[in-house]
Backbone as CSV, one residue per row, in Angstrom:
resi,resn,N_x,N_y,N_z,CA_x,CA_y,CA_z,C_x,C_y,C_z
1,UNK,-30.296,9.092,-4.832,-29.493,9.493,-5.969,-30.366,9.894,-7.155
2,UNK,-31.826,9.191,-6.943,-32.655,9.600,-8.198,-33.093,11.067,-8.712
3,UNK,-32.632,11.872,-7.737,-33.269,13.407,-7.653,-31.492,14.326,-7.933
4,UNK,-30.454,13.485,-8.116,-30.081,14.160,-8.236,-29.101,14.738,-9.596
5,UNK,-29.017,15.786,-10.089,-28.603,15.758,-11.119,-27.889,17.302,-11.873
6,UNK,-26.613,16.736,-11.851,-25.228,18.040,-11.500,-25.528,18.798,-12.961
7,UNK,-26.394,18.612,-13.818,-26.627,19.635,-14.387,-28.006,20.985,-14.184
8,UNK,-28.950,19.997,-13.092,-29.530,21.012,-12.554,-29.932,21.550,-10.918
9,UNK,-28.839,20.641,-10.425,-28.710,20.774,-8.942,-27.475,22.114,-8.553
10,UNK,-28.282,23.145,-7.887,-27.028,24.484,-7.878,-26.585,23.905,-6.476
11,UNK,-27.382,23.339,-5.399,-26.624,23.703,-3.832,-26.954,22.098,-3.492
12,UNK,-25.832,21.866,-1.894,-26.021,21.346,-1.719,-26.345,21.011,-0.022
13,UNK,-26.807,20.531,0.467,-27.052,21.240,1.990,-26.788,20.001,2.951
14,UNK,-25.977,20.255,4.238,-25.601,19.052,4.914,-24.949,19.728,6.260
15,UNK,-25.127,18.876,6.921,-24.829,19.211,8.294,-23.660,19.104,8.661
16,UNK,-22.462,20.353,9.393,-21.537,20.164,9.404,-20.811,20.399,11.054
17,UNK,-19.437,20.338,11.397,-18.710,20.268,12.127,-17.396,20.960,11.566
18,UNK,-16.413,21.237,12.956,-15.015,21.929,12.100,-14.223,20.682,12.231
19,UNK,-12.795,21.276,12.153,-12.086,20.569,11.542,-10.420,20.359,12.987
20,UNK,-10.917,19.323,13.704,-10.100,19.210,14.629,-8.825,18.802,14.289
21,UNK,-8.339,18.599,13.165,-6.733,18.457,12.697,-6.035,19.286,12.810
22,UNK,-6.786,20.679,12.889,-5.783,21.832,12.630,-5.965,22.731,13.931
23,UNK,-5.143,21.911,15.218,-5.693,22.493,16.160,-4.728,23.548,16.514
24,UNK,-3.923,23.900,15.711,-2.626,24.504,16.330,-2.559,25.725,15.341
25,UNK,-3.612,25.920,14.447,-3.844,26.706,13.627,-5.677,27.550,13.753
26,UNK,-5.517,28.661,14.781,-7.202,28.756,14.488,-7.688,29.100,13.668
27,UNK,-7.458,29.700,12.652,-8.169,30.770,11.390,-8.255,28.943,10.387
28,UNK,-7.088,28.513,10.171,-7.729,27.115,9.189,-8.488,26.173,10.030
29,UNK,-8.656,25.709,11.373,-9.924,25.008,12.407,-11.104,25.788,12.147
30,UNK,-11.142,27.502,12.149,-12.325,27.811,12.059,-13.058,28.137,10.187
31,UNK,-12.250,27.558,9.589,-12.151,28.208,7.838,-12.808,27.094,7.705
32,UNK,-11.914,26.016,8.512,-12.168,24.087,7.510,-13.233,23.851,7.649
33,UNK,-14.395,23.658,7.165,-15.873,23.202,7.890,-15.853,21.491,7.098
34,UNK,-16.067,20.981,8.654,-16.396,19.271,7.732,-17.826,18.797,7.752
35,UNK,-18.114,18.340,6.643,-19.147,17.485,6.868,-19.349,16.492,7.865
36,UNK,-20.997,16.538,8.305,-20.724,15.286,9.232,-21.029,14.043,8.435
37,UNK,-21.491,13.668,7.491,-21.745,13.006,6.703,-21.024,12.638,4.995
38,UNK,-20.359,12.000,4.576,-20.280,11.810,2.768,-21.374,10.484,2.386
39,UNK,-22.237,11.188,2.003,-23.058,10.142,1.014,-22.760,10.432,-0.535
40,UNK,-23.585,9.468,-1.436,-22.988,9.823,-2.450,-23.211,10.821,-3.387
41,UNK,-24.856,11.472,-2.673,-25.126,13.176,-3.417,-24.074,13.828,-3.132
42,UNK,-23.770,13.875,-1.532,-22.201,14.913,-1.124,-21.390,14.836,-2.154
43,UNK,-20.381,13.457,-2.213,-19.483,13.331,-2.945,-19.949,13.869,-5.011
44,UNK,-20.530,13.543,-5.217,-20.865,13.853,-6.492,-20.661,15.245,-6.722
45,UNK,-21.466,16.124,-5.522,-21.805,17.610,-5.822,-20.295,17.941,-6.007
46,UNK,-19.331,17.453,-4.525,-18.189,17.833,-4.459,-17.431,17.516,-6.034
47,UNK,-17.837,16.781,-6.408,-16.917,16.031,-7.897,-17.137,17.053,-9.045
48,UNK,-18.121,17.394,-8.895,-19.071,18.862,-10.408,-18.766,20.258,-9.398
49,UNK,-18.619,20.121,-8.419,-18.140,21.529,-7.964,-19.057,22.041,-7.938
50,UNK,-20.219,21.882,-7.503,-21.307,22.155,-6.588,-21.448,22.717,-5.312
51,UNK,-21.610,23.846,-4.987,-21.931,24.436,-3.524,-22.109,23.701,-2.922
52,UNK,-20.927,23.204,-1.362,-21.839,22.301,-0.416,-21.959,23.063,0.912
53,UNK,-22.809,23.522,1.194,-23.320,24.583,2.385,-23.523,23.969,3.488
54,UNK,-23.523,24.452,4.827,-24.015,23.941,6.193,-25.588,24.290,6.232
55,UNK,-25.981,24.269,7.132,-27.378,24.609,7.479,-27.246,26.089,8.230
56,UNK,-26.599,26.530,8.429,-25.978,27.945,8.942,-26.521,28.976,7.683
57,UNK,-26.101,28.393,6.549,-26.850,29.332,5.621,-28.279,29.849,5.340
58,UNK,-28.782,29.083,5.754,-30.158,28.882,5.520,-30.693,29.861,6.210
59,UNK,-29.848,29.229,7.571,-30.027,30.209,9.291,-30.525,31.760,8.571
60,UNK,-29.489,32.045,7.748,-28.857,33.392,7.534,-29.768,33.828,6.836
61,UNK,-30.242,33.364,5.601,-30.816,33.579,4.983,-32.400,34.097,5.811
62,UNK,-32.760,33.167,6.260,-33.864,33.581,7.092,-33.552,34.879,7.838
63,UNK,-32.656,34.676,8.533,-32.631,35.689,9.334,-32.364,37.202,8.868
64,UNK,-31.867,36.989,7.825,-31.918,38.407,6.649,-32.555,38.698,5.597
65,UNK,-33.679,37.727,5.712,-34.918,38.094,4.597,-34.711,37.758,3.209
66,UNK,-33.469,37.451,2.909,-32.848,37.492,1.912,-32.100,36.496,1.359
67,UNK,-31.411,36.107,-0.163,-30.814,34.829,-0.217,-28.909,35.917,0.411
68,UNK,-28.298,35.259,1.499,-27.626,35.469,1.500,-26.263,34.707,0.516
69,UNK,-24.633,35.711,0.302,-23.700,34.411,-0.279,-23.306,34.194,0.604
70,UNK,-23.412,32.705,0.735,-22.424,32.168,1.391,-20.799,32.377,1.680
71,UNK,-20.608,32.273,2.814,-19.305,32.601,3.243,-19.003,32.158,4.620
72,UNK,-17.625,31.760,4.710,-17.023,31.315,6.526,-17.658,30.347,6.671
73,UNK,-18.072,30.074,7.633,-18.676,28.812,8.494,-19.924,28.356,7.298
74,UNK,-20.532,29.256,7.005,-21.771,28.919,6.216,-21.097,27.348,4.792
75,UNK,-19.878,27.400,4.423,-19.430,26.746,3.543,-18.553,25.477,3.978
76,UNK,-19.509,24.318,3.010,-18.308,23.207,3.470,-16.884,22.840,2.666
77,UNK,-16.327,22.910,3.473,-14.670,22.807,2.549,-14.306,21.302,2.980
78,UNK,-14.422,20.491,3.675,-14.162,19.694,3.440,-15.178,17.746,3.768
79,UNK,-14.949,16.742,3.418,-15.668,15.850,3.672,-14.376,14.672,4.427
80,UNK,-15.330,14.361,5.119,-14.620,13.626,6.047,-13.624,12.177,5.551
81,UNK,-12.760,11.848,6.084,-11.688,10.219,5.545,-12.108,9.350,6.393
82,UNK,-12.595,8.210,5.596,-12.459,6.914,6.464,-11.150,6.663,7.187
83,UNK,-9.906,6.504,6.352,-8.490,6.243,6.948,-7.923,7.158,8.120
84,UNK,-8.447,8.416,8.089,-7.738,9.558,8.853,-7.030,9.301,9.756
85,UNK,-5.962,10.085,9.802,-5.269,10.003,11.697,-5.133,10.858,12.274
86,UNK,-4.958,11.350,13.358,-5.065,12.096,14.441,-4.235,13.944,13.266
87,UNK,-3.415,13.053,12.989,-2.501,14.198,11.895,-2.589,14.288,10.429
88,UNK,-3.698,13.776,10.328,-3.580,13.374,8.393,-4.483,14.554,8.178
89,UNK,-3.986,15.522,6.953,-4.457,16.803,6.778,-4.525,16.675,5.013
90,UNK,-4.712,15.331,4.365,-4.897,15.196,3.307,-5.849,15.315,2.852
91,UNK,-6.911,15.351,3.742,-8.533,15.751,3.198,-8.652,17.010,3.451
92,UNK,-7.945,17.793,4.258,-8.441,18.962,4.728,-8.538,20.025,3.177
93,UNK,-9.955,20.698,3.199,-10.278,21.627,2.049,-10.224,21.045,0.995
94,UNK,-10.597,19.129,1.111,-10.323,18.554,-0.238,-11.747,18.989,-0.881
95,UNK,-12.886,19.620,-0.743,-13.932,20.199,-0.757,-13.730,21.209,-2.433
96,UNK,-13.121,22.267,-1.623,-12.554,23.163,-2.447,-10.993,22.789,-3.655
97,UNK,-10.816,21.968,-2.986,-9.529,20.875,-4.126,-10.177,20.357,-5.686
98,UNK,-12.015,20.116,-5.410,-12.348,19.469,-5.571,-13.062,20.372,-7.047
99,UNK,-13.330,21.451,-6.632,-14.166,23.016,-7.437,-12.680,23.228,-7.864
100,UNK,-11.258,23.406,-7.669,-10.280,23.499,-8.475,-10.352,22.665,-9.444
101,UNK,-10.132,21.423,-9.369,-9.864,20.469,-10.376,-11.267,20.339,-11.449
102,UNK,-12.171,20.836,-11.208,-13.351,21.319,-12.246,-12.827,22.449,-12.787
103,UNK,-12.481,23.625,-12.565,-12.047,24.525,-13.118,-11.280,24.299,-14.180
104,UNK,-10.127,23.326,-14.135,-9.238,22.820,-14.533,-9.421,21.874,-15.608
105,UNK,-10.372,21.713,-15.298,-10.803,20.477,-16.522,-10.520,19.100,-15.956
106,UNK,-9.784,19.089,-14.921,-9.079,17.399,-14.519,-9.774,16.977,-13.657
107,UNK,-10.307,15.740,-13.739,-11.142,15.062,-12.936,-10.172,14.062,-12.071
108,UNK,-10.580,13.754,-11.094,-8.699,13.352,-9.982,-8.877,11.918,-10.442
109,UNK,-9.826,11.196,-11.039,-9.395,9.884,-11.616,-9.005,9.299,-12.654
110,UNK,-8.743,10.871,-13.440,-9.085,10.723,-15.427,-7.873,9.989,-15.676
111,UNK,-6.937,9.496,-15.103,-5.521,8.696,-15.762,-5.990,7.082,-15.132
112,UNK,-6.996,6.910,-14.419,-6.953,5.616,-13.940,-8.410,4.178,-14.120
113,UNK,-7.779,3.190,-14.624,-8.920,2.025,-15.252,-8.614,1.107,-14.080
114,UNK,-10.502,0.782,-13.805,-10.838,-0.091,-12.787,-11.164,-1.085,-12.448
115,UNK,-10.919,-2.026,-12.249,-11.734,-3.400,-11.958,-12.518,-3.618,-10.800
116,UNK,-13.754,-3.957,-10.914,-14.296,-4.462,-9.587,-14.652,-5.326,-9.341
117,UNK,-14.473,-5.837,-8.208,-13.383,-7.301,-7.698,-14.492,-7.279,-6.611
118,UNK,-15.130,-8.794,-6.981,-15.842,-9.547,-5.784,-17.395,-9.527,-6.259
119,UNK,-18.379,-10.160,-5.606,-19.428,-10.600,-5.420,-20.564,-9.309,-4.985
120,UNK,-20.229,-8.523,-4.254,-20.974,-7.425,-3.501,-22.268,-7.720,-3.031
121,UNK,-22.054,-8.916,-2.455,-23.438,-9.402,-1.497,-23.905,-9.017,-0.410
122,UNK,-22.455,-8.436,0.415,-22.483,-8.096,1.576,-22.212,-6.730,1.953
123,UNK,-22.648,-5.910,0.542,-22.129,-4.496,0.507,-23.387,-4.103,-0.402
124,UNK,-24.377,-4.702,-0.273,-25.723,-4.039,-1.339,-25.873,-4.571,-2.418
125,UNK,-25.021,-5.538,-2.734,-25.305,-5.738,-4.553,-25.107,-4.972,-5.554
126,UNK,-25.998,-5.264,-6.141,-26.229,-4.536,-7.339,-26.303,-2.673,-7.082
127,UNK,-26.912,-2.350,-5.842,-27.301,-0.987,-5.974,-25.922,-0.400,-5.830
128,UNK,-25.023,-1.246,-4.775,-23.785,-0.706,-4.548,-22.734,-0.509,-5.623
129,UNK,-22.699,-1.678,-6.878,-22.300,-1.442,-7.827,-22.395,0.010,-8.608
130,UNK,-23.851,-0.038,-8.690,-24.534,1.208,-9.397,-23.585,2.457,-9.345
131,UNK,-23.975,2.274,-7.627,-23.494,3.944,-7.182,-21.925,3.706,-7.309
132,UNK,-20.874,2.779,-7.020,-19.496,3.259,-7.344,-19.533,2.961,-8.532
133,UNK,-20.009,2.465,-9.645,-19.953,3.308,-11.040,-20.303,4.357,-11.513
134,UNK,-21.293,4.992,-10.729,-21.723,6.207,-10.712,-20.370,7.526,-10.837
135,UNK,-19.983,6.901,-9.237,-18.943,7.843,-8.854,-17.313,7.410,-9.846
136,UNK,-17.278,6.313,-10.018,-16.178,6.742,-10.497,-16.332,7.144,-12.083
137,UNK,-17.234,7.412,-12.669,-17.269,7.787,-14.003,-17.031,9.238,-13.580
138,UNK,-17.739,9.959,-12.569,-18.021,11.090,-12.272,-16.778,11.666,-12.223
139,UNK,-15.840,10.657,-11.673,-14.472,10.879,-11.450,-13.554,10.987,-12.208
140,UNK,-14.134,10.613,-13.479,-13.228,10.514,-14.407,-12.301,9.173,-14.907
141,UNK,-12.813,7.934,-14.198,-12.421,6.632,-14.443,-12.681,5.934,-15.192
142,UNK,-11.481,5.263,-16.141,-12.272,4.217,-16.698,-12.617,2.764,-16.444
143,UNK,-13.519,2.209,-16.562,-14.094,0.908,-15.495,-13.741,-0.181,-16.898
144,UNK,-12.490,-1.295,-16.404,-12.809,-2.080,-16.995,-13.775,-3.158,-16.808
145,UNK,-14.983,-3.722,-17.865,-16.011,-3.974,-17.915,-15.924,-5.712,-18.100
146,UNK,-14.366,-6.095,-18.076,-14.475,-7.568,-18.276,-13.074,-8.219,-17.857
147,UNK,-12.836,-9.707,-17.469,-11.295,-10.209,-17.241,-10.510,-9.987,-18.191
148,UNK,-11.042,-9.918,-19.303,-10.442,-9.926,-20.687,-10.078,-8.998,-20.645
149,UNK,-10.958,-7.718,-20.506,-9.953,-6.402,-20.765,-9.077,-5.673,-19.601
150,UNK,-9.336,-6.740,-18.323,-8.460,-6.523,-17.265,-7.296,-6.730,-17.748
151,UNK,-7.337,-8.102,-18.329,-5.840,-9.000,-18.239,-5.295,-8.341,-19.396
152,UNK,-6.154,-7.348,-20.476,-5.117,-6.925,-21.390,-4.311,-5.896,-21.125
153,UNK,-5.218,-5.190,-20.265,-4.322,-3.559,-19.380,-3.309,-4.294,-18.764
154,UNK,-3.193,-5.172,-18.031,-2.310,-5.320,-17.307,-1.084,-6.011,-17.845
155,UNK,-1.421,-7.124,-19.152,0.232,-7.314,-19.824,0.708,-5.856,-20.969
156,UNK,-0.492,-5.431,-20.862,0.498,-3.397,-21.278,1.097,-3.067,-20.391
157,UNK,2.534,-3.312,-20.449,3.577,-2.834,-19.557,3.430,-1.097,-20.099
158,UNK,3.192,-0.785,-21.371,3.328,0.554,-21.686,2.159,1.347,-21.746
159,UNK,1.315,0.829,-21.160,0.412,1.769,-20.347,0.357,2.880,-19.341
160,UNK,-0.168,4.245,-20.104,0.034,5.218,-19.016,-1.188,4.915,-17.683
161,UNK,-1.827,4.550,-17.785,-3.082,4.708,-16.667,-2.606,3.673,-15.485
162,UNK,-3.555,4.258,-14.663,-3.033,3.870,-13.160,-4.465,2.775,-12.964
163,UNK,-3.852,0.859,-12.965,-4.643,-0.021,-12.884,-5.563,-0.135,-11.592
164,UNK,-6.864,-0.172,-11.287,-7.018,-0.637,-9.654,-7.761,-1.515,-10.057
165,UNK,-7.895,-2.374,-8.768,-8.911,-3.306,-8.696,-9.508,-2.822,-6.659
166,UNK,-10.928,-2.638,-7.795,-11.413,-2.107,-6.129,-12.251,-3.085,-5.964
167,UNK,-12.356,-3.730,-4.559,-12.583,-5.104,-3.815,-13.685,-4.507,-3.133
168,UNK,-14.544,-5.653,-2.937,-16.022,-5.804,-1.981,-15.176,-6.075,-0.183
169,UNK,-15.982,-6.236,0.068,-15.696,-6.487,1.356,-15.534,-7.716,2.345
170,UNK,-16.482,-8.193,1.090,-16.247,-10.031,1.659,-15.039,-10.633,1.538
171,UNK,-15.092,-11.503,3.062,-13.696,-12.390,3.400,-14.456,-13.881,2.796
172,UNK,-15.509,-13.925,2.998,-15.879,-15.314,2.221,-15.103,-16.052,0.953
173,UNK,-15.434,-14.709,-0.188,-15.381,-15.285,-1.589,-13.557,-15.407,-1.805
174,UNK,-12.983,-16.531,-2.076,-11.496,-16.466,-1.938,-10.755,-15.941,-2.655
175,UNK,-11.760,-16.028,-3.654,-10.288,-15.294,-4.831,-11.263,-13.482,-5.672
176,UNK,-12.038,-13.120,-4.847,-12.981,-11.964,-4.940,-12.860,-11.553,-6.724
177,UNK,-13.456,-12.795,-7.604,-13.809,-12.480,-8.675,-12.648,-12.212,-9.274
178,UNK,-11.359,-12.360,-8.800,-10.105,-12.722,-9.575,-9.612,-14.217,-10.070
179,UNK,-9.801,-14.390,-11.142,-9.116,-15.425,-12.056,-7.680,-16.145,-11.785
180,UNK,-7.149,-17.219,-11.513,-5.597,-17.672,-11.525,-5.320,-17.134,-12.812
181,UNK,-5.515,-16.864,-14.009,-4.830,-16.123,-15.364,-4.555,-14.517,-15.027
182,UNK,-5.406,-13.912,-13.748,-5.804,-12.298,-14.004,-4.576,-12.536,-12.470
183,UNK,-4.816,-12.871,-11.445,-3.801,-13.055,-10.423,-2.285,-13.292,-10.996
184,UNK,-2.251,-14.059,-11.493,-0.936,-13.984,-12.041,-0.270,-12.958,-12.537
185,UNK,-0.919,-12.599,-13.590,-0.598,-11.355,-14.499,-0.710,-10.024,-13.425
186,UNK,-1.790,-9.799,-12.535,-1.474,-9.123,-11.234,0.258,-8.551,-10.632
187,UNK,0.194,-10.593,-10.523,1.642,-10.217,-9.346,3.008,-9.446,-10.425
188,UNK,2.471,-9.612,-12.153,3.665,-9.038,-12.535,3.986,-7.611,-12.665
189,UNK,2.211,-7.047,-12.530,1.939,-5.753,-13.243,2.611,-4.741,-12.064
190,UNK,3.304,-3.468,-12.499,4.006,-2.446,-11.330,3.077,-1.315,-11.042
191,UNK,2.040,-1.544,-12.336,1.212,-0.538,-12.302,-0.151,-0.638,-11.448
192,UNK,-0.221,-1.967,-10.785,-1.723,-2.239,-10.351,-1.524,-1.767,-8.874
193,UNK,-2.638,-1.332,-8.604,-3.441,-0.772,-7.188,-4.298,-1.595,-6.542
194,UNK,-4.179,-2.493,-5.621,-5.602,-3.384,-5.052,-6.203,-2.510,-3.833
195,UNK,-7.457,-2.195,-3.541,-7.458,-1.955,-2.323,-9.239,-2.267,-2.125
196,UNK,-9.292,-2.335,-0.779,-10.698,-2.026,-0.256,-11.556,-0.903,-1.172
197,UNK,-12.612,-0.975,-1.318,-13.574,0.388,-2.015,-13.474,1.209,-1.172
198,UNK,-13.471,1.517,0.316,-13.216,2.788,0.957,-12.086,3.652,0.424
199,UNK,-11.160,3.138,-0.225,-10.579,3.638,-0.885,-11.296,4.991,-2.240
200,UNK,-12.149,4.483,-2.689,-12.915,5.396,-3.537,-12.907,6.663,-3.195
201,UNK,-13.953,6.189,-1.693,-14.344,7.421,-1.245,-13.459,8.467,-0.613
202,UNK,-12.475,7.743,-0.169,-11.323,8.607,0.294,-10.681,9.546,-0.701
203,UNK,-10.520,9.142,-1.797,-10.273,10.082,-2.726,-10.897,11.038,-3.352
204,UNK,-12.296,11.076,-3.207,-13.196,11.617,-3.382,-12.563,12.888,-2.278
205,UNK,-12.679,12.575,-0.752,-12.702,12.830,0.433,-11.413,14.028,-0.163
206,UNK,-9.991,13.629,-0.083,-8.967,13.993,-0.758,-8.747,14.637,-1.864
207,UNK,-9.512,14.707,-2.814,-9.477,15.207,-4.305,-8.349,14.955,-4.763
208,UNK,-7.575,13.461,-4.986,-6.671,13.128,-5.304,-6.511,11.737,-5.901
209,UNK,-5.487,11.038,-6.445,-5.592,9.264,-5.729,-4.528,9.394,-4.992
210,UNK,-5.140,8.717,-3.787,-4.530,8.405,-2.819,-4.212,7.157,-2.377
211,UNK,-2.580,6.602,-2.038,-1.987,5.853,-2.002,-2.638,4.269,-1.193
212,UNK,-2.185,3.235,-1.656,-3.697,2.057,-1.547,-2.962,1.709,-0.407
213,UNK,-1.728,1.920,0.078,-1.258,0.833,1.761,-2.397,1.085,3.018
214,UNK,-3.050,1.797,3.079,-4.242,1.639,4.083,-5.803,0.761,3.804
215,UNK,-5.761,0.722,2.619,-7.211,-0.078,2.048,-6.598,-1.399,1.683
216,UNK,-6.624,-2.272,3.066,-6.224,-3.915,2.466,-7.777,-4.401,2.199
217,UNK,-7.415,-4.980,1.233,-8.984,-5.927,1.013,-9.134,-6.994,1.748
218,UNK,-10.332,-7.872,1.766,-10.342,-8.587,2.887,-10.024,-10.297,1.871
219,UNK,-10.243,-10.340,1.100,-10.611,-11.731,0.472,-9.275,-12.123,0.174
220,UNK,-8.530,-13.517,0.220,-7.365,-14.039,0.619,-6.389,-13.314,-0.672
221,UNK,-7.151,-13.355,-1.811,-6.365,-13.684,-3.451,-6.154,-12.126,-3.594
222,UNK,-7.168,-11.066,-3.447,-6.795,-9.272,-3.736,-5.810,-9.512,-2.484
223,UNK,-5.762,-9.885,-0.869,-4.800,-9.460,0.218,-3.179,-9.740,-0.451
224,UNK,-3.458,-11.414,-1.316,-2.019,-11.273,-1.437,-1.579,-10.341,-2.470
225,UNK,-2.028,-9.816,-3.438,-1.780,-8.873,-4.272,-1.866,-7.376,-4.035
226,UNK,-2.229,-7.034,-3.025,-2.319,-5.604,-2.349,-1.077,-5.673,-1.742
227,UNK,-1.252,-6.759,-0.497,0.593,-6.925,0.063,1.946,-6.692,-0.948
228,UNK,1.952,-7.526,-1.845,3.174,-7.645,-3.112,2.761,-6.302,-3.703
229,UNK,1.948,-5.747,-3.832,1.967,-4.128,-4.008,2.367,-2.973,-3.061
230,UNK,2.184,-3.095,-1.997,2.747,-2.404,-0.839,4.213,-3.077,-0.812
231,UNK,4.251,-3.928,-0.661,5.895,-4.598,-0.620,6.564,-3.964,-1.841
232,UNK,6.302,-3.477,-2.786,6.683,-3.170,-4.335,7.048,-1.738,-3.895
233,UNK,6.030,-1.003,-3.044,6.635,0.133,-2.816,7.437,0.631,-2.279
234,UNK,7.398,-0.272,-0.875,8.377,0.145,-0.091,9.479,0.276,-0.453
235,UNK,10.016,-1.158,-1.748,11.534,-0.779,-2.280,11.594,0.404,-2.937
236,UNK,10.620,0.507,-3.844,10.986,1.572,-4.403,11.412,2.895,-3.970
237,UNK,10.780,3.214,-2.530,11.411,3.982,-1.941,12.330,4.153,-1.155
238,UNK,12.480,2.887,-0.873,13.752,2.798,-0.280,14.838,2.945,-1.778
């Protein structure tokens, strides 16, 4: 991450694959190019709307003496979902979703404040911290930085922003750096989001926020508050 830097990084280069979701469609299977990889240079470039190219370009380039533009296969449009299913076409061209919403000025997280929930012992520590603060500033998030200013977002019933608390991965720690004062106030809030951190990246993946019922966290105290959040929705749609 030390080399990289979206005010003087133009391209970005990564090895890709198509896009087997859209098998019933050939012109978008052969358009969609996926990454085989999201690390967090990928995701970033994708976030500043940064060229993310295959190695096909390069090909080209060589082979025509010249800097060719990129185009077709040479371009990646999209980065791959942890959650995906056989039919989930929510990431597809989230690549290019991604260079829209720069255009636009809107960064896909700018309405939403974060908590991060747990220990991160078993997910890198500290470096792991780093980098999803990295990304979600990039994103446009705001990170709340303490319980205190958790627990105050959350008795703002008249708060526009969309609350999360994004969770480590450990099943160890029981109550993953949530408080009985901040849990409580949790189970009342309509506005809070719990989920796993793969969640992050999926949205990244998506150029969206995308809905938390697939990212359960693992640690007992975020599970029951992710559940009573998924349970919250379902009525609502029903």
């Amino acid at each position: 991450m030390k080399d990289f830097k979206p005010d003087k990084t133009q391209l970005c280069i990564t090895s890709a694959t198509t896009d087997s979701s859209h098998k019933h469609n050939e012109v978008n299977r052969c358009l969609n190019i996926v990454s085989k990889s999201r690390t967090l240079k990928i995701m970033r470039s994708a976030l500043y709307g940064i060229p993310i190219l295959s190695p096909r370009w390069i090909s080209e380039c060589i082979k025509q003496k010249r800097i060719v533009p990129p185009s077709g296969p040479m371009c990646i449009r999209t980065l791959p979902r942890k959650t995906a299913t056989e039919n989930d076409t929510d990431a597809s061209f989230g690549v290019a979703k991604c260079v829209a919403a720069v255009c636009r000025n809107q960064k896909i997280l700018r309405n939403c404040s974060v908590f991060l929930c747990g220990q991160w012992k078993s997910t890198g520590g500290q470096n792991t911290i780093k980098d999803l603060k990295v990304l979600l500033e990039d994103a446009g998030a705001t990170i709340m930085k303490s319980v205190a200013v958790a627990s105050k977002l959350l008795a703002n019933n008249e708060s526009s922003d969309n609350l999360i608390f994004l969770c480590d991965d450990s099943h160890l720690d029981e109550d993953c750096g949530v408080p009985e004062n901040l849990f409580q106030a949790g189970k009342e809030c309509k506005l809070l989001t719990v989920v796993h951190f793969h969640w992050l990246f999926d949205c990244v993946s998506c150029a969206k926020l995308v809905p938390g019922e697939a990212y359960e966290p693992l640690a007992p105290r975020t599970k029951d508050l992710w559940r009573m959040n998924c349970t919250s929705n379902d009525s609502e749609r029903a």
